[in-house]
C-alpha positions as a Markdown table, in Angstrom:
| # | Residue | x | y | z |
|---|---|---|---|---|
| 1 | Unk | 49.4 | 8.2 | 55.4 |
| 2 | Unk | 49.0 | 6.4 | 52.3 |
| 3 | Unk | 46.7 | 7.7 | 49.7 |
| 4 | Unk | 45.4 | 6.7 | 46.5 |
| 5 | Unk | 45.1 | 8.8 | 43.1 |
| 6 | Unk | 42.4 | 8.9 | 40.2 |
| 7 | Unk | 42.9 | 9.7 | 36.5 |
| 8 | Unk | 39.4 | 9.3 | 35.6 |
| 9 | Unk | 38.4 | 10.0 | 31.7 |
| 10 | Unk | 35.7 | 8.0 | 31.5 |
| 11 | Unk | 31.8 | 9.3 | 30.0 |
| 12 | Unk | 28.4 | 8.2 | 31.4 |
| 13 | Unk | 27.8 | 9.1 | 27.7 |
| 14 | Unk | 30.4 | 7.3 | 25.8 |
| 15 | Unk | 30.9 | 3.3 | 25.2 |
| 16 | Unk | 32.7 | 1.9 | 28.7 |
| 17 | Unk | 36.4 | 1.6 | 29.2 |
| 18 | Unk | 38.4 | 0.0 | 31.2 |
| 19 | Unk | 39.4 | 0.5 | 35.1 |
| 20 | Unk | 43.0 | -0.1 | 35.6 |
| 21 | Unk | 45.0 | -0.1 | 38.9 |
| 22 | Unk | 48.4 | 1.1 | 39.0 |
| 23 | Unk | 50.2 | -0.6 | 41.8 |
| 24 | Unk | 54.0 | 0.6 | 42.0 |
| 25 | Unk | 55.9 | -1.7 | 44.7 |
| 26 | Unk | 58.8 | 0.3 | 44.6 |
| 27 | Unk | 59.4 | 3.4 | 42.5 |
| 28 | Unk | 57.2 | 6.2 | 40.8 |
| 29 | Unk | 54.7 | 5.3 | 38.3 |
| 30 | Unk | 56.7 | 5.6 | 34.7 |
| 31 | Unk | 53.7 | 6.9 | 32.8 |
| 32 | Unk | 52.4 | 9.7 | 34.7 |
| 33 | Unk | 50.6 | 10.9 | 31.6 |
| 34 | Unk | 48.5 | 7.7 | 31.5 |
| 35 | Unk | 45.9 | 6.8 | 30.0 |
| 36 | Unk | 45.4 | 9.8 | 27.5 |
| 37 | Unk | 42.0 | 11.2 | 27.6 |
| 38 | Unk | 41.5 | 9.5 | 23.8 |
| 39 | Unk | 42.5 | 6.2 | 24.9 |
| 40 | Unk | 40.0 | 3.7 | 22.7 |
| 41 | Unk | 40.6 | 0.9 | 25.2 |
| 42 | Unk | 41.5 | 2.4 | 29.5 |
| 43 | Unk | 39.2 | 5.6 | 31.1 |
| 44 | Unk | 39.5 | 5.1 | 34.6 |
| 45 | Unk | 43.1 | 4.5 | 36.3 |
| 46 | Unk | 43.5 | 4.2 | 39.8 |
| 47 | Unk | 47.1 | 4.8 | 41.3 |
| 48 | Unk | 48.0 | 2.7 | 44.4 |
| 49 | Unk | 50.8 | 2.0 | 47.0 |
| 50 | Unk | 51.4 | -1.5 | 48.8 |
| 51 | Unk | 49.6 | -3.1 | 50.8 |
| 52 | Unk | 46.9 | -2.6 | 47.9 |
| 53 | Unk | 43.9 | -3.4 | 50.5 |
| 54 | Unk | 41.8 | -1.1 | 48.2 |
| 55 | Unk | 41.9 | -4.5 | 45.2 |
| 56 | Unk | 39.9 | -6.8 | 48.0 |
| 57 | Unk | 37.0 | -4.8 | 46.6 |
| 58 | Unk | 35.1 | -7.1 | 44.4 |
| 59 | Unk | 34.6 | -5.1 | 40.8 |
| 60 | Unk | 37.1 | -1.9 | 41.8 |
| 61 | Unk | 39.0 | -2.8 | 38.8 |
| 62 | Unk | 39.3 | -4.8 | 35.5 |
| 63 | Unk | 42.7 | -4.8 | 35.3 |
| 64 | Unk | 46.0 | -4.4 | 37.6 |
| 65 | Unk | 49.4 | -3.1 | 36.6 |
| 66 | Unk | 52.1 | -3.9 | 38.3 |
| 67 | Unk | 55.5 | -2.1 | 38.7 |
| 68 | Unk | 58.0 | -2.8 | 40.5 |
| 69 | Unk | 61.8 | -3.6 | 40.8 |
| 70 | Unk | 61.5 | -7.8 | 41.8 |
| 71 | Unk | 58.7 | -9.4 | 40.2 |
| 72 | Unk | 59.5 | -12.8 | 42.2 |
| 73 | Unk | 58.8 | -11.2 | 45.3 |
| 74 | Unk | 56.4 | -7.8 | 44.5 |
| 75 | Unk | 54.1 | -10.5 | 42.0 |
| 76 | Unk | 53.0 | -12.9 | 44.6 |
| 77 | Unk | 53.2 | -9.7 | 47.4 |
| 78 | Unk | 50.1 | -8.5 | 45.1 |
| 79 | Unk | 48.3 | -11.7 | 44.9 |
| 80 | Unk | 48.2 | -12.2 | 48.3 |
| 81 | Unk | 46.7 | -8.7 | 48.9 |
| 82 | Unk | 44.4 | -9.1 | 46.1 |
| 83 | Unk | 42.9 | -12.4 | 47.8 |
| 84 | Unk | 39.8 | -14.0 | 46.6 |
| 85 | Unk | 39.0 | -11.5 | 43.7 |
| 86 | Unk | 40.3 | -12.9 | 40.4 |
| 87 | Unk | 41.4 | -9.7 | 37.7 |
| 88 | Unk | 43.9 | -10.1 | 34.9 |
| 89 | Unk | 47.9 | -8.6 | 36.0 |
| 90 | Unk | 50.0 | -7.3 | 34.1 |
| 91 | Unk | 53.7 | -6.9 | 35.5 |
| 92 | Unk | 56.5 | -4.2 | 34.8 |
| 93 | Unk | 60.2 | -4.4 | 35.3 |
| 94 | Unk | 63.3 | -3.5 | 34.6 |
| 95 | Unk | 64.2 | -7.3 | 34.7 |
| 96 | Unk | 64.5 | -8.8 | 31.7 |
| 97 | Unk | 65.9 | -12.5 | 32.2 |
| 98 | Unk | 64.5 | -15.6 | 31.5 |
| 99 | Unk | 64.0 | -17.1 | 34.9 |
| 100 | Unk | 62.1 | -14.1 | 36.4 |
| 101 | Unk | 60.0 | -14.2 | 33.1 |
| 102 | Unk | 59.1 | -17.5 | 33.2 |
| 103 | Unk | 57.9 | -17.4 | 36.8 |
| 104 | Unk | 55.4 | -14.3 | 36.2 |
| 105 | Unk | 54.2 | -15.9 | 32.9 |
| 106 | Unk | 53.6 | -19.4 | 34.6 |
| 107 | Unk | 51.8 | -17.0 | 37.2 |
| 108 | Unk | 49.3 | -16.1 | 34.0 |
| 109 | Unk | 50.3 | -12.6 | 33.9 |
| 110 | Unk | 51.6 | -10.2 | 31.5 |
| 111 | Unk | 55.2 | -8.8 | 31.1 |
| 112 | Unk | 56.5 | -5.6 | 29.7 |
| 113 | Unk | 60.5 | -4.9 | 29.7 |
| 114 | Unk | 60.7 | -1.4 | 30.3 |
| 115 | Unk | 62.0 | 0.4 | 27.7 |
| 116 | Unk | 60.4 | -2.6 | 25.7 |
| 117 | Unk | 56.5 | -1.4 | 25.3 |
| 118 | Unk | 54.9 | 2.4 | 23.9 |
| 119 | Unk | 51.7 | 3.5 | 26.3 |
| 120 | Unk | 49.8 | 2.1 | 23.1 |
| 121 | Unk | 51.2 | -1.1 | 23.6 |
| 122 | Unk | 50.5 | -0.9 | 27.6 |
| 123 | Unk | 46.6 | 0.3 | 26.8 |
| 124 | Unk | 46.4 | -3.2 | 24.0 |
| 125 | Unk | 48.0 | -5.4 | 26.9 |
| 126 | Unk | 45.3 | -3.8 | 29.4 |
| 127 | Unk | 42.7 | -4.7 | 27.0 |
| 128 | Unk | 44.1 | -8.2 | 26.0 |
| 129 | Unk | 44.3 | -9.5 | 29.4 |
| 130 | Unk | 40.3 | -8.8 | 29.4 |
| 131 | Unk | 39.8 | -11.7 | 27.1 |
| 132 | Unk | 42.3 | -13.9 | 28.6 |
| 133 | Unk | 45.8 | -13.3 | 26.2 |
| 134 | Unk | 48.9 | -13.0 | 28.4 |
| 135 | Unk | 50.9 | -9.9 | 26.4 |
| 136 | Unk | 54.5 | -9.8 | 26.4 |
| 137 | Unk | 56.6 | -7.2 | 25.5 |
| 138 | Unk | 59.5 | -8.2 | 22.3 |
| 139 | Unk | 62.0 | -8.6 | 25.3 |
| 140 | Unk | 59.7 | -10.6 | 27.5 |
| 141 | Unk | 58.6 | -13.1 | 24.4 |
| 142 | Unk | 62.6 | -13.6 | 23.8 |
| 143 | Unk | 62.9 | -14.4 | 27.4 |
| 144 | Unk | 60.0 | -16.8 | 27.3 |
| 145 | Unk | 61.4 | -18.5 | 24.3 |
| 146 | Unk | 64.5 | -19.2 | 26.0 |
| 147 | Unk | 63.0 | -20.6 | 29.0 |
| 148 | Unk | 60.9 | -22.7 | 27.5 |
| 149 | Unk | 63.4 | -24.8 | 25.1 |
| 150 | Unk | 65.4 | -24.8 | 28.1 |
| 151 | Unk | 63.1 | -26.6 | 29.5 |
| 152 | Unk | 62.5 | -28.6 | 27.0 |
| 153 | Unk | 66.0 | -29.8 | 26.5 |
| 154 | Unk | 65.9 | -30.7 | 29.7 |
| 155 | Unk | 62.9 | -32.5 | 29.8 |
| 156 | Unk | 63.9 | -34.5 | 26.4 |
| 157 | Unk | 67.1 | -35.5 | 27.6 |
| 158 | Unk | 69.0 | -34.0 | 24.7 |
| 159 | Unk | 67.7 | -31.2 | 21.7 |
| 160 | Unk | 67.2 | -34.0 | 18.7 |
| 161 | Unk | 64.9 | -35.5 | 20.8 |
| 162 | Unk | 62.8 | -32.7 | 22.0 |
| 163 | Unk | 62.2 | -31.2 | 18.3 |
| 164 | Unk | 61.2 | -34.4 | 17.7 |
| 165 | Unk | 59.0 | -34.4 | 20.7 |
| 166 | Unk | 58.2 | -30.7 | 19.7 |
| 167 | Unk | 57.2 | -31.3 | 16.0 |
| 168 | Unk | 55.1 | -34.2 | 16.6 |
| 169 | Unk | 52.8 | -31.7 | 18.8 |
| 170 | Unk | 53.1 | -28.9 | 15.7 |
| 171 | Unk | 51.8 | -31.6 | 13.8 |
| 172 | Unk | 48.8 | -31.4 | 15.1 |
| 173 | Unk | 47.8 | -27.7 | 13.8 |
| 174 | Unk | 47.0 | -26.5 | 10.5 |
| 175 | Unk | 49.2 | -24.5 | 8.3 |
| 176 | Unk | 47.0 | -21.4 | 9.3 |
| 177 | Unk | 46.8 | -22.3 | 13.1 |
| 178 | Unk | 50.8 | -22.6 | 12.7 |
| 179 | Unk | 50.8 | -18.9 | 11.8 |
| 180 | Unk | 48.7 | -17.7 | 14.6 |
| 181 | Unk | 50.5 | -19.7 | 17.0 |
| 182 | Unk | 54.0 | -17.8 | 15.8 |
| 183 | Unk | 51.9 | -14.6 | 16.3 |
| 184 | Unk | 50.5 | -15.0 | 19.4 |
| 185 | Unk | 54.2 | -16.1 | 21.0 |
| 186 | Unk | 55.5 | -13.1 | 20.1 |
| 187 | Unk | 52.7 | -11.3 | 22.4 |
| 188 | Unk | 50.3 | -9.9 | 19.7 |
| 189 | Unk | 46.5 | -10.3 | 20.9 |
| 190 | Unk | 43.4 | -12.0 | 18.7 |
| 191 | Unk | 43.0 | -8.7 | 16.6 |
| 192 | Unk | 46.4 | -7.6 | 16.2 |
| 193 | Unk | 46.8 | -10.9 | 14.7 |
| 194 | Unk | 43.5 | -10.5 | 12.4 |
| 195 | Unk | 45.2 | -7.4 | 10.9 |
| 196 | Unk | 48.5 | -9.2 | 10.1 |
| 197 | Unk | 46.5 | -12.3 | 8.5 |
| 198 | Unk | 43.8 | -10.3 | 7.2 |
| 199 | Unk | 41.5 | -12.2 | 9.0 |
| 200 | Unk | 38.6 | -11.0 | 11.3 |
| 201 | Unk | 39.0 | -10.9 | 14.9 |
| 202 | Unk | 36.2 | -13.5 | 15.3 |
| 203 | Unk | 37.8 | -16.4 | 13.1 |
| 204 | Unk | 41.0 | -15.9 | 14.9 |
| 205 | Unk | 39.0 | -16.4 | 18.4 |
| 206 | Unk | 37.6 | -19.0 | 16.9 |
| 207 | Unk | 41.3 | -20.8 | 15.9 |
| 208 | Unk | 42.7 | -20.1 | 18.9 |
| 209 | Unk | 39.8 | -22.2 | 20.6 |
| 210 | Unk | 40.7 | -25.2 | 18.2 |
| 211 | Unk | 44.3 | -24.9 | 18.8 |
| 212 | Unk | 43.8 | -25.0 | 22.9 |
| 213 | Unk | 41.9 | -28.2 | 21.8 |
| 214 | Unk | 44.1 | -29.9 | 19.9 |
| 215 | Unk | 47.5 | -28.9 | 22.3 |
| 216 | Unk | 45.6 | -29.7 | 25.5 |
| 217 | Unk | 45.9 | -26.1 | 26.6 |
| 218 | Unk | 43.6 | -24.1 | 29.2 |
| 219 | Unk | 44.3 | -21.3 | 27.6 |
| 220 | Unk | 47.2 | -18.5 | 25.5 |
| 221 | Unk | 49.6 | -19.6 | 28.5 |
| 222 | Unk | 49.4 | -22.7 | 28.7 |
| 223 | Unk | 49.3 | -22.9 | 24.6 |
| 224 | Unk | 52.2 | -20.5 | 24.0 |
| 225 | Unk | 54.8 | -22.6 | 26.0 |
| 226 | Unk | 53.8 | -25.9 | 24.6 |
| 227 | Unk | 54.1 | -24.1 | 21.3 |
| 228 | Unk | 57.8 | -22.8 | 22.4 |
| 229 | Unk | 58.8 | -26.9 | 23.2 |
| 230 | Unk | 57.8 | -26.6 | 26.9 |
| 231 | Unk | 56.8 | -30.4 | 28.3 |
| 232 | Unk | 53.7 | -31.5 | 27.3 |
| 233 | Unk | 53.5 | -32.5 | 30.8 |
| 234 | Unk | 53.7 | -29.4 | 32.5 |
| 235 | Unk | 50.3 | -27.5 | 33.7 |
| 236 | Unk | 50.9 | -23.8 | 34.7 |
C-alpha cells in the first residue's frame, strides 16, 4: 500500500510558506533532510509515490518536485496525473544532456542536474517557479544553451546567418535589459539578479515585463531561448 509522508514546519503564527510535493518516479528522495525548519521560502513538504492521484486536489500544493531517472517519460507521467490543476514543476535528474533539457524546459519547468544545485538553491527554484521563472541549475543552463543555437543553426541555415538573425533581435533591448537577459539564462531569479545589479527586485520585474514585450515572449521561457538564438518562430 502506498503511503504519503509530511514534513510540515509551517506556523499559524508566522508569515506563509510554501507547500511543496516531492514526487520521486523512481528512486529515494535525495534530500531527506528537506526543507530545514529555518527555510525563509518552503514549510510544508509533502512526499509522494506515482500515480500522484493526491496532486488532482485543487490547492494541495504550490509547487511539485520531481525526481526521477527519465524526465522524457516520468515528466509528462506527472502531467497527466496532475490533470486540470496548473502548479509550477520543477524536475530532478541525473540526466544532464541537451535533448532531454530542452524537452522539460519547452515543457515550462525547472531543471536541476544532480550534483548541480545546494538545498538553498532547490528552496530559491521552489520559490521562483511561484512567480513564473523557470530555474535551471549551471549544468542545465549549459545544456539549454547548446540546444538552443543548435537550433538555431539549423533554423538559419548556416551560423553567420543566425547571429545575424540573433543580433538583430538583441538589438532590440537596452544595454541594462542585455544584462538581465545574461542573468536570467544562466537560471538566477528577479531578486537574485537585483543583488548582482544592485537593483531592487521591483525594477527588475518591471524590465523583465519590457523585455517579454519587445522579444514577443509569454514569459522567462519563452524569452530565455530566443535570447540563446532559438527561432523567433518557435512558441513553447
Amino acid at each position: 500500500m502506498r503511503t504519503s509522508r509530511l514534513v510540515d514546519h509551517s506556523s499559524p503564527t508566522s508569515s506563509p510558506r510554501l507547500s511543496v510535493a516531492l514526487a520521486c518516479a523512481g528512486g529515494e528522495w535525495p534530500h531527506e533532510g528537506w526543507p530545514e525548519s529555518g527555510d525563509p521560502y518552503v514549510g510544508r513538504a509533502l512526499h509522494l509515490a506515482p500515480p500522484y492521484r493526491e496532486l488532482r486536489e485543487e490547492g494541495a500544493v504550490d509547487v511539485v518536485v520531481l525526481r526521477c531517472e527519465e524526465p522524457t517519460t516520468a515528466f509528462p507521467e506527472l502531467l497527466g496525473a496532475m490533470g486540470a490543476v496548473s502548479v509550477p514543476v520543477i524536475v530532478i535528474s541525473p540526466r544532464r544532456d541537451t535533448q532531454t533539457v530542452v524537452e522539460v524546459f519547452r515543457g515550462g519547468a525547472g531543471y536541476l542536474v544532480e550534483g548541480d544545485y545546494c538545498i538553498c538553491m532547490l528552496s530559491s527554484a521552489v520559490m521562483a517557479a511561484t512567480v513564473g521563472h523557470t530555474y535551471l541549475s549551471p549544468a542545465g543552463c549549459a545544456a539549454l544553451r547548446e540546444g538552443a543555437q543548435r537550433v538555431s543553426g539549423e533554423w538559419a541555415g548556416g551560423a553567420s546567418v543566425a547571429g545575424a538573425a540573433m543580433e538583430r533581435l538583441r538589438s532590440l533591448l537596452s544595454p541594462r535589459e542585455r544584462q538581465i537577459m545574461e542573468l536570467l539564462s544562466t537560471g538566477l531569479g528577479a531578486q537574485e539578479i537585483g543583488l548582482r545589479l544592485r537593483l531592487s527586485e521591483k525594477t527588475v520585474r518591471n524590465n523583465l515585463s519590457n523585455i517579454y514585450a519587445k522579444l514577443d515572449a509569454r514569459g522567462s521561457t519563452d524569452a530565455v531561448l530566443r535570447w540563446l538564438g532559438a527561432t523567433p518562430a518557435v512558441r513553447i
